[in-house]
C-alpha positions as CSV (number, residue, x, y, z in Angstrom):
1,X,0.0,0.0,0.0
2,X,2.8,2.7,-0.5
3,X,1.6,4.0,-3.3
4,X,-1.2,5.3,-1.5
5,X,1.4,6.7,1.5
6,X,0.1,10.5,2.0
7,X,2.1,13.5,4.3
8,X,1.3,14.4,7.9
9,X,0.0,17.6,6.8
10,X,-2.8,15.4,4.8
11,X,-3.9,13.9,7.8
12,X,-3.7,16.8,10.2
13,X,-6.1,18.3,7.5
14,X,-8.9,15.6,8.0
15,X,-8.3,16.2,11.6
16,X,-9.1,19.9,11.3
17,X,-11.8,18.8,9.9
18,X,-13.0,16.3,11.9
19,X,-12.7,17.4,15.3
20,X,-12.4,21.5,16.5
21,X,-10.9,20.2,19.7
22,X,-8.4,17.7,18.8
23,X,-6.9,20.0,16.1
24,X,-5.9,22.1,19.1
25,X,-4.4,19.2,21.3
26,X,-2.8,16.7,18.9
27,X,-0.4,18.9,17.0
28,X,1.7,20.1,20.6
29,X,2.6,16.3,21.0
30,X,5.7,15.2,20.4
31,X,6.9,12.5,17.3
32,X,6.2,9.8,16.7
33,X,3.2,10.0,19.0
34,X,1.7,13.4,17.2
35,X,1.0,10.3,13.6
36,X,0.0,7.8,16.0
37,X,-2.6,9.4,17.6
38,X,-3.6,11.7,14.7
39,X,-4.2,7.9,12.8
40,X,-6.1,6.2,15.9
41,X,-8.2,9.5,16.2
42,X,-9.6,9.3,12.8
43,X,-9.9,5.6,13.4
44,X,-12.3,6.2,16.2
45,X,-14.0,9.0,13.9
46,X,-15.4,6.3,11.4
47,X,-16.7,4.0,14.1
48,X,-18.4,6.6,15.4
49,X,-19.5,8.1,11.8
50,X,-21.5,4.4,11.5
51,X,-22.3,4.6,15.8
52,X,-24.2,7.8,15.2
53,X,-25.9,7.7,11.6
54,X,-29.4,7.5,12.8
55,X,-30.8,8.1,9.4
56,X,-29.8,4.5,8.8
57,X,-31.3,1.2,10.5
58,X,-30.0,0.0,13.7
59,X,-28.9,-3.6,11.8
60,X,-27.2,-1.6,8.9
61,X,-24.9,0.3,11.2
62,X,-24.0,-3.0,12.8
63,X,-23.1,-4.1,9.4
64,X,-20.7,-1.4,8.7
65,X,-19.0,-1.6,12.1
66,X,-18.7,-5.3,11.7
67,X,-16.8,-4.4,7.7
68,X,-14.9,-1.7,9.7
69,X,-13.6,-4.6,12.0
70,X,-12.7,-6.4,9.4
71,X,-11.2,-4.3,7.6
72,X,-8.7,-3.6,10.4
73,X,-8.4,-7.4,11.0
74,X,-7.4,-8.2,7.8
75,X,-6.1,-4.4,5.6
76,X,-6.9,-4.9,2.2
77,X,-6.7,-1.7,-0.1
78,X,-8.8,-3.1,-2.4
79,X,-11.6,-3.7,0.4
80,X,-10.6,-0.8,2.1
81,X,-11.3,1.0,-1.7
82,X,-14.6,-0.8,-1.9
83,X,-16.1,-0.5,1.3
84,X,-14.7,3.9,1.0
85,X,-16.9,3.9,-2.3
86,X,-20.0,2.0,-1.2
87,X,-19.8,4.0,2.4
88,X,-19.5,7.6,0.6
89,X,-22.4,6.8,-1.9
90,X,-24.6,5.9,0.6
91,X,-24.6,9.1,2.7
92,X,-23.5,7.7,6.1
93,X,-22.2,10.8,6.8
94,X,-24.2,14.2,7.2
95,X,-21.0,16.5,8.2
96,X,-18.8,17.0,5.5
97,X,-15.9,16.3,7.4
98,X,-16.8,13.2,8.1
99,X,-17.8,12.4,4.6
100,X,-14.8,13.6,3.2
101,X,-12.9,11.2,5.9
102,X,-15.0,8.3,5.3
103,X,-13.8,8.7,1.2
104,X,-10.1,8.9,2.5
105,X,-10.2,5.7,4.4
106,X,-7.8,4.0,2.3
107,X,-5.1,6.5,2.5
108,X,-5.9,6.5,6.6
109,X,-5.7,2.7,6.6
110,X,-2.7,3.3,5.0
111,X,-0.9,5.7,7.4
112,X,-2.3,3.4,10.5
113,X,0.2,0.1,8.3
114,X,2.9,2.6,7.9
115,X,3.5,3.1,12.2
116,X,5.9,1.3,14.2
117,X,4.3,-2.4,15.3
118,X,4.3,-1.5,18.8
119,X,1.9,1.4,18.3
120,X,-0.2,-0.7,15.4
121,X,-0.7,-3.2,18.4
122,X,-1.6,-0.5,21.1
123,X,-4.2,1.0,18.1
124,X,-6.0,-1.7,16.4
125,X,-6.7,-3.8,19.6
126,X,-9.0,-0.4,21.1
127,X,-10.1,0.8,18.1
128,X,-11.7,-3.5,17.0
129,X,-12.9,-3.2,20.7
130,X,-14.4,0.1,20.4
131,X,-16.6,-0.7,17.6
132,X,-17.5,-4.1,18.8
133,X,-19.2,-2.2,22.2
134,X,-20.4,0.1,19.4
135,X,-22.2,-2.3,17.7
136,X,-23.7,-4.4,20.7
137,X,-25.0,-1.1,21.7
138,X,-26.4,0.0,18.6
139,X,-27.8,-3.6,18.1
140,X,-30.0,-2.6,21.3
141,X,-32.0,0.6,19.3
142,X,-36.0,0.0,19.4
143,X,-38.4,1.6,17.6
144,X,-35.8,3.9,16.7
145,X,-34.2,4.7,20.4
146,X,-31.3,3.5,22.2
147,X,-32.2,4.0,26.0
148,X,-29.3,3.4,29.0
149,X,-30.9,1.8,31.5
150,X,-28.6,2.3,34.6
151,X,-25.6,4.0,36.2
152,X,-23.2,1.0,35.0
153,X,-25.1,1.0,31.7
154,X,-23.1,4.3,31.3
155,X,-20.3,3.2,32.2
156,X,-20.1,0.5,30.5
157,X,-21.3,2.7,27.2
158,X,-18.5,5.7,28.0
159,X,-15.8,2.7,28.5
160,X,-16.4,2.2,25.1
161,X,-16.8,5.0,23.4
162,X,-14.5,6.7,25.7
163,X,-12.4,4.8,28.0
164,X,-11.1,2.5,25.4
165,X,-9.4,5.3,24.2
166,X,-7.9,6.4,27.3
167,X,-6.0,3.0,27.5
168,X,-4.9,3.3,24.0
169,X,-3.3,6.8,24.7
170,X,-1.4,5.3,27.4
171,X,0.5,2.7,25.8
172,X,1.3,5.4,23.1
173,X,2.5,7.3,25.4
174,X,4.3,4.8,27.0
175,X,5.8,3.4,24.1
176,X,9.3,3.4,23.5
177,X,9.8,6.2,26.8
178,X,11.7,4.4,29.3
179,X,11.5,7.5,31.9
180,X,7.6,7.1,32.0
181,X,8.1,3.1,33.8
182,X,7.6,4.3,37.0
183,X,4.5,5.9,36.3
184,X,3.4,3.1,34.1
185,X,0.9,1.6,36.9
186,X,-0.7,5.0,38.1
187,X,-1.2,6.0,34.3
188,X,-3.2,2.2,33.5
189,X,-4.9,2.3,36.6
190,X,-6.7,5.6,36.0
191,X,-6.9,5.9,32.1
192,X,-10.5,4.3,31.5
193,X,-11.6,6.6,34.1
194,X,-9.8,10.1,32.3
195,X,-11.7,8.7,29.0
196,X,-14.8,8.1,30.8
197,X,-14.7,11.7,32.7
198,X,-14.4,13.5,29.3
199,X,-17.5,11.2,27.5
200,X,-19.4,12.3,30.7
201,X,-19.3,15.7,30.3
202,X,-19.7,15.7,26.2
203,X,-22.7,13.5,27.2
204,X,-24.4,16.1,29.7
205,X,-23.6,18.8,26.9
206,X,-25.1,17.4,24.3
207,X,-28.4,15.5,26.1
208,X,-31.1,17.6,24.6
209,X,-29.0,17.1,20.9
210,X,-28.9,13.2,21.5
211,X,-32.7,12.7,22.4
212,X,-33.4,14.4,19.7
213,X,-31.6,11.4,17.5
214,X,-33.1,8.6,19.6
215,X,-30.5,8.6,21.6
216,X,-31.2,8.7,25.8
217,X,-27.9,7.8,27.2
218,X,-28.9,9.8,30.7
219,X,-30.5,6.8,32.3
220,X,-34.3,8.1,33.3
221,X,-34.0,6.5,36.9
222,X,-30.6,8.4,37.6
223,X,-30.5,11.6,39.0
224,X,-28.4,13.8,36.7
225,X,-26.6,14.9,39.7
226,X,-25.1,11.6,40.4
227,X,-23.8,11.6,36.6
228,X,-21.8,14.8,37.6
229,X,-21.1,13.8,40.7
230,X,-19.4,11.0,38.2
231,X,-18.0,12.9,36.0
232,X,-16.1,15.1,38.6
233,X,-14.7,12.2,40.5
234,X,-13.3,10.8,37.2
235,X,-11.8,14.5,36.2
236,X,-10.1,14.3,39.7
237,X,-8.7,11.1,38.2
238,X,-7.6,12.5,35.0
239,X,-6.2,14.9,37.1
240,X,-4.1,12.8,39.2
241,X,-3.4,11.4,35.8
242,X,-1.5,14.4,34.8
243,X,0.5,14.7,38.1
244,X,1.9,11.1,37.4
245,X,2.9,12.5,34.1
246,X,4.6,15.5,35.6
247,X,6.5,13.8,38.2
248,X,8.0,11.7,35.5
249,X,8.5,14.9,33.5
250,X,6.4,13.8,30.2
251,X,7.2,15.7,26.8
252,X,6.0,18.9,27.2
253,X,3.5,17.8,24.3
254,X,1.8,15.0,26.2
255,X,1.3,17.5,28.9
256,X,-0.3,20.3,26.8
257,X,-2.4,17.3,25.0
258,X,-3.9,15.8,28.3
259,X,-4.2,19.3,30.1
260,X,-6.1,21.0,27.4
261,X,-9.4,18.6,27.6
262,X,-9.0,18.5,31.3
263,X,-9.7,22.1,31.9
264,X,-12.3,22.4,28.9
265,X,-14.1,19.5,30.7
266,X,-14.2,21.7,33.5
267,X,-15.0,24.6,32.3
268,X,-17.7,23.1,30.6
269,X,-19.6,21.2,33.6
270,X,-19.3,25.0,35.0
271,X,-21.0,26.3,32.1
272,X,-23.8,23.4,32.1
273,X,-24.3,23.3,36.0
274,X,-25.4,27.0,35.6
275,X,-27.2,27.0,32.4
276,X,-28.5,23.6,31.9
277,X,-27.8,21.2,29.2
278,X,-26.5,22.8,25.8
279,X,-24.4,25.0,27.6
280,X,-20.8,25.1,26.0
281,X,-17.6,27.2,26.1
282,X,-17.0,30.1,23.4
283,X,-14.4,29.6,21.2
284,X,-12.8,32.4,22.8
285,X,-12.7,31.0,26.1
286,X,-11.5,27.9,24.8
287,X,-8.4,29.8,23.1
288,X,-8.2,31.4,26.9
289,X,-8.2,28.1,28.3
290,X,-5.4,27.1,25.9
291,X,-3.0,30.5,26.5
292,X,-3.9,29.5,30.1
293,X,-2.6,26.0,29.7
294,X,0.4,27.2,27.8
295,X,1.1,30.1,30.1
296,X,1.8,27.5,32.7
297,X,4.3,24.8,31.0
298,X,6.3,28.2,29.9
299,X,6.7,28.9,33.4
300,X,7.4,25.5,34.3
301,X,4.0,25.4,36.8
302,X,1.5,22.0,37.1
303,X,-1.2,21.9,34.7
304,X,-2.8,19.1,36.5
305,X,-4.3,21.3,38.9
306,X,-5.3,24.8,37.2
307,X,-8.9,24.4,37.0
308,X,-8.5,25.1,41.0
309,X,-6.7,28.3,40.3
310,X,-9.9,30.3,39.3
């Protein structure tokens, strides 16, 4: 497939326009970990493109998940070609962004064969995972709605969707970066839970957005503030997540990527405990939060802890 071998620049560009807030954090991080997780991210962005295309039936969206799966099981760029035509033609995507990434996937399967073996291992295990638990939940939609049932029904739905991907940064991180084994064992033990803080608070953000779709994942039985009582506990985590980072004195890169959602996870459970769900942070106080962030790795301060600074 090296024929079809594109630039980083190429896939920072579907990144910018895939995700606002992940165009900010991935660039800081450091090489080879800025490709890696720039590759897994869009990974994750075409699960989720099949995950949340409610325009199509429950049992067709479990059909492309399970091709997705394949597809990373066993990379074919003729498949991959195949399944980018017949995926684009049949308007899974409504954002363009997505569509245009969902015509791309060949070149993205591409960059994901081209990484080291280490970080193919640490990416495809999550990512196969991921859309499995995608699928099984998805597989669950009556009458047109999914409904989570329970406090672990969450959990288990932001683990994931969400926590998944907090392991997967880990080992990335970890890979190949001997002075982070100490901290190996504090990072594992609270990664699901920095993933699952940071689903939380997107969920409680977007509620009114996601009923709207068919989607209820705020359990009717469960008082709201219990999910963030939840999701605070787990930012403490991701938190305490960052301090193991620090004492081990990360990249600078890995810091400013795991600070940044941190503190606009925060800021945005301020903004939604005192206007109610659809709150969100401006743009410009997100560029404020990102100064902020950068203002105190220049001056060689915690960033684990700034949210308590205000």
């Amino acid at each position: 497939m090296d024929g079809l071998r594109r630039p980083q620049a190429d896939l920072l560009d579907l990144l910018e326009k895939t995700s606002r807030t992940f165009a900010l954090s991935i660039p800081p991080l450091p090489e080879p970990t800025r490709r890696e997780v720039t590759v897994a991210y869009l990974l994750f962005r075409i699960a989720d493109t099949f995950e949340d295309a409610a325009h199509h039936p429950p049992e067709a969206r479990v059909g492309a998940l399970r091709d997705f799966i394949g597809l990373l099981h066993s990379p074919s760029p003729v498949e991959a070609a195949r399944l980018s035509g017949e995926w684009t033609s049949a308007g899974w995507a409504t954002h363009p962004g997505y569509e245009e990434l969902l015509g791309e996937i060949p070149f993205v399967l591409d960059a994901f064969l081209s990484l080291s073996p280490g970080a193919i291992e640490a990416i495809r295990g999550p990512v196969v995972r991921s859309a499995d638990g995608m699928a099984s939940f998805v597989a669950r939609t009556r009458e047109g709605r999914l409904a989570l049932s329970s406090l672990d029904d969450l959990k288990a739905y932001c683990y994931v969707v969400a926590g998944l991907v907090g392991e997967m940064l880990t080992e990335l991180f970890l890979l190949d970066r001997a002075e982070l084994a100490a901290v190996a064992p504090d990072l594992r033990k609270r990664a699901s839970a920095f993933g699952e803080a940071l689903q939380l608070v997107n969920i409680l953000k977007d509620a009114a957005g996601d009923a709207a779709e068919g989607r209820s994942y705020l359990p009717a039985d469960v008082p709201v503030e219990a999910v963030f009582s939840l999701a605070r506990r787990d930012l403490g985590a991701a938190g305490e997540y960052i301090e193991a980072l620090e004492r081990a004195q990360a990249p600078r890169g890995i810091l400013e990527f795991t600070a940044l959602p941190v503190e606009l996870a925060w800021a945005t459970l301020d903004q939604l405990e005192q206007k109610g769900s659809g709150a969100k942070v401006s743009r410009p106080e997100v560029f404020s939060l990102v100064r902020r962030v950068r203002k105190a790795l220049d001056a060689g301060d915690s960033v684990a802890t700034l949210h308590r600074q205000l």
